[in-house]
N, C-alpha and C positions, 0 to 999 in steps of 0.2 A: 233856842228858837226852833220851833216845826216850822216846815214847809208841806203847804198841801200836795199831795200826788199831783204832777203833771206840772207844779208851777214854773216856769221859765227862769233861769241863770241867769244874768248880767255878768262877764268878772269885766271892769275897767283897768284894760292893763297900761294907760298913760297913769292913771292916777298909783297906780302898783308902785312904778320905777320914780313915781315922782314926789315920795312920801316926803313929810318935815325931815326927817333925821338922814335923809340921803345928803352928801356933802356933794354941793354944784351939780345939779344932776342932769343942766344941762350943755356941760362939760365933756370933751373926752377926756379920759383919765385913765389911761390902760394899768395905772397902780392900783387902781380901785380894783382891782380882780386880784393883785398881789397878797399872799399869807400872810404877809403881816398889817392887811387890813384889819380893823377892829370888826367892821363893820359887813366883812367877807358871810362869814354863814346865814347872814338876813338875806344879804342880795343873792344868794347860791338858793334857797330859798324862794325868793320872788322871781326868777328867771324863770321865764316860759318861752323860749326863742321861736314855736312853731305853734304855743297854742297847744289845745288838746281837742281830743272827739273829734266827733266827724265835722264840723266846721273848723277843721284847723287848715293853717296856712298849705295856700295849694305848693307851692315853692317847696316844701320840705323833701320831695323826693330826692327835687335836683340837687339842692344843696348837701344831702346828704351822699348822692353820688358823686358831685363836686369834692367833697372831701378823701373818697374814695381813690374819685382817679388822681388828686394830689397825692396821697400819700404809695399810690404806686409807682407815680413817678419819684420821687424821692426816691423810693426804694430801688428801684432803675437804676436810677443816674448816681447814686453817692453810694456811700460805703459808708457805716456807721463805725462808733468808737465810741465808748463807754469814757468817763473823765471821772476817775473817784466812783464807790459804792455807790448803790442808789439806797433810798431810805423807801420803808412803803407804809401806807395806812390801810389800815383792816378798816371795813364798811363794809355793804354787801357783797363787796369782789372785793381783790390786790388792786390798791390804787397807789403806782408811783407817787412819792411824795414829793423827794428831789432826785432829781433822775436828767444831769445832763450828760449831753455829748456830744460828739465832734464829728461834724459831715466835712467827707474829702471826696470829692469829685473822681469818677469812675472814670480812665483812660480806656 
């Protein structure tokens, strides 16, 4: 299918997250993000959490700094520990694959 020069986009992202083959989707289900979802690389896939181009969610900055100044604090306040090797997946970067560890509170 062509699209003519200039013609205008729609993407419906209710209808995205809310296909037939998503189980309960109007469910929380924080397993549904779990590896050993079947269904994990479709939904990793249809995630757009901000959107894209220049009509994207105005909120992305903050939330992106939001995550920042969390994970500075963590770093602040705890001491890290590694529990066991971590495992990684090669994609376009190193991406931990299991990778836990243990926070103890900085005196």
């Amino acid at each position: 299918m062509l699209l003519p020069k200039g013609s205008m986009v729609n993407l419906n992202m209710y209808s995205i997250m809310h296909s037939p083959w998503i189980d309960r989707p109007y469910d929380f289900i924080p397993e549904r993000w779990a590896p050993s979802n079947p269904q994990l690389p479709l939904l990793k896939e249809m995630l757009i959490p901000f959107s894209h181009g220049k009509r994207s969610c105005l909120g992305m900055n903050l939330a992106k700094f939001s995550l920042r100044y969390v994970a500075a604090n963590l770093v602040h306040y705890f001491d890290f520990e590694l529990v066991g090797e971590p495992t990684f997946e090669f994609f376009v970067t190193l991406k931990p694959d299991e990778l836990m560890m243990k926070f103890k509170e900085r005196m």
